[in-house]
C-alpha positions in Angstrom: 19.1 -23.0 12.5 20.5 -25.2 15.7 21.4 -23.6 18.5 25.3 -25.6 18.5 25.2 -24.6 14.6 24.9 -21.0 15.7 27.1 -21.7 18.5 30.2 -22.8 16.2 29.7 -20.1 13.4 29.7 -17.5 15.9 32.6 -19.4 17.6 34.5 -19.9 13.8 34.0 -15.8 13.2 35.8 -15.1 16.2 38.5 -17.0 16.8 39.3 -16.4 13.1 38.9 -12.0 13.7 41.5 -12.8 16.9 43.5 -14.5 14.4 43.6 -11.6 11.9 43.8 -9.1 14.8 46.7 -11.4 16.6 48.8 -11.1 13.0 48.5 -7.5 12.6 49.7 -7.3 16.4 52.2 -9.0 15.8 53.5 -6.5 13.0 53.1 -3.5 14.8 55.1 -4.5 17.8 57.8 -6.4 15.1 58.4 -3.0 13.5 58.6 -1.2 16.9 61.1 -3.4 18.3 58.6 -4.4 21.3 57.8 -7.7 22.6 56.3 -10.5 20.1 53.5 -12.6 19.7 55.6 -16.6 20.4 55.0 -18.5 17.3 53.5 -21.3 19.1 50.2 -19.3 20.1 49.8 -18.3 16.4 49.7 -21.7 15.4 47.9 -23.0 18.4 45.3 -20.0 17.6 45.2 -21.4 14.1 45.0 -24.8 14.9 41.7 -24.1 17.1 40.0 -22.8 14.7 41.5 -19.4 13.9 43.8 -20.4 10.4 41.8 -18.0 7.9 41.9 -14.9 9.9 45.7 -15.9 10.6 46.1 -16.7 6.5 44.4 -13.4 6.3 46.3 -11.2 7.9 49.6 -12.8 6.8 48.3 -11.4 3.1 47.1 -7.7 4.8 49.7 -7.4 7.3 52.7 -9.3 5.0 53.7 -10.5 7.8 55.5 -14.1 8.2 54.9 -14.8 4.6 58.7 -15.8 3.4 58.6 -18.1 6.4 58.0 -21.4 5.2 56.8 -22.6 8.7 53.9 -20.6 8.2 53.8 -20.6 4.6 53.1 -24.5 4.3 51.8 -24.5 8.0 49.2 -22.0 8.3 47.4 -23.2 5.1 48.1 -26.8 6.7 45.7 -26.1 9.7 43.3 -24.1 7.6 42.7 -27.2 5.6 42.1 -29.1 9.1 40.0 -26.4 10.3 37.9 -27.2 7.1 37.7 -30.8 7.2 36.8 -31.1 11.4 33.9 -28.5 10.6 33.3 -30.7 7.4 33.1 -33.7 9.8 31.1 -31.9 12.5 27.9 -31.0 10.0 28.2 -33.8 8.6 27.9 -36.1 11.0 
C-alpha cells in the first residue's frame, strides 16, 4: 500500500472517531445544561471528512436525530465524503 493511501485511511478513521466522540459530547453537556458543541463545527467536521462517525453517534448517542438539518444533512455530506474518496482512488 501507498504511503498517501495510508495517509488518508488513517486520516478517514480519525476524523470520523472525533466525529462520533464530538456527537456523544455534545449529549452529555446538552443533558447537563452546559455549553454546546455550534452546529456549524458538526457539519464542518462532517463535511471534512468526519460524516460516518457523526451519522454514528447520532444512532448511539440519539442525539440530533428529529432534526431534519441533520437528518437529511449529515447523510448529505456522508454521501460527499464517499464520492471525493471515490474520485481520489480512482483517479
Amino acid at each position: 500500500m501507498k504511503p498517501l493511501t495510508q495517509l488518508i485511511i488513517i486520516y478517514c478513521i480519525l476524523v470520523n472517531i472525533l466525529g462520533l466522540f464530538a456527537m456523544g459530547i455534545d449529549k452529555r453537556k446538552a443533558i447537563r445544561n452546559q455549553w454546546r458543541i455550534p452546529e456549524g463545527s458538526l457539519f464542518l467536521l462532517g463535511f471534512l471528512g468526519g460524516a460516518l462517525g457523526l451519522l454514528t453517534g447520532m444512532n448511539v448517542f440519539r442525539h440530533k436525530t428529529k432534526k431534519p438539518r441533520f437528518q437529511y444533512g449529515i447523510p448529505a455530506l456522508g454521501l460527499l465524503n464517499l464520492i471525493f474518496i471515490y474520485c481520489l482512488f480512482r483517479f
